[in-house]
Steps between C-alpha positions, in 0.01 A plus 500: 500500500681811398385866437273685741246388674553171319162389689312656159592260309385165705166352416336510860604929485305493141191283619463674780366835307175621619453727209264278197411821268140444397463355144391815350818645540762424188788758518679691796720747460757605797658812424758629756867680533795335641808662611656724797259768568121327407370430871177558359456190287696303767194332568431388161825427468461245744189393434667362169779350659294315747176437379536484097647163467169365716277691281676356180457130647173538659343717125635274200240671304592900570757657306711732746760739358723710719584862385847630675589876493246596262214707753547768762267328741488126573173341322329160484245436149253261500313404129189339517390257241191728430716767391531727822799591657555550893822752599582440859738791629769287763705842546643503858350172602624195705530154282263403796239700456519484103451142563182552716381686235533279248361235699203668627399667096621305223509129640276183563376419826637209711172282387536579124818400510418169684203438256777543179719202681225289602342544072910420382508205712482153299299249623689162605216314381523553141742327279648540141771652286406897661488325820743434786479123517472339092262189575265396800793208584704776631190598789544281784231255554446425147580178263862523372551549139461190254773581343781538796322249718293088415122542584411185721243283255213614667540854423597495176106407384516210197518255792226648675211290313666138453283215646743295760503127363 
């Protein structure tokens, strides 16, 4: 682990994001100044450095595109997929409380984010190609394959209507 604050970059730092940007959402844009001198976007500023990577894992679908040294004051664009645009002004804020923000206007609630994991879930009952298992003799409980495994006569079924002599 090298860098800083190499803790960014390890999966439980990433899935541990609260922030799931409603659907509607499909660009951000973070604009903000770097540099000696900038205290007021040092909030932004770290709001980036902290809490970007988590939004990129947590939001596969939104595009986010950072904007360095190109605005006097530090601001945060959301475009909506209806066409309307939301400017959020972040100038002399904490990373904490642009977080809170975020959190509390622009994304899902704990239960529709439970309800999207529950719907992605597969069902262990099905069985096929899409599936996780690739034929019912991989479910416990069930008859092994014919193929990998000799059915006992009276399984198979030609035997199953001879007269005994």
């Amino acid at each position: 682990m090298k860098g800083r604050a190499p803790v960014r970059r390890t999966m439980k730092y990433l899935q541990d994001g609260a922030l799931h940007l409603k659907s509607e959402i499909q660009v951000m844009t973070l604009n903000y100044n770097i540099g000696p001198g900038q205290q007021v976007h040092r909030g932004a500023l770290d709001f980036v450095f902290w809490h970007l990577p988590q939004l990129l894992y947590k939001n596969p679908h939104t595009q986010f595109v950072t904007f360095k040294n190109l605005t006097p004051t530090p601001v945060f664009q959301f475009f909506f997929s209806n066409g309307k645009k939301l400017v959020i002004d972040v100038d002399s804020h904490s990373k904490d409380e642009i977080h809170s923000f975020i959190r509390s206007t622009l994304c899902k609630t704990e239960m529709e984010v439970e309800e999207e994991q529950t719907k992605d879930e597969k069902n262990p009952a099905l069985f096929g190609l899409s599936d996780s298992k690739k034929c019912i003799c991989q479910i416990p409980g069930q008859v092994p394959c014919s193929g990998a495994v000799i059915l006992p006569p009276q399984i198979r079924g030609r035997h199953r209507y001879t007269k005994e002599s």
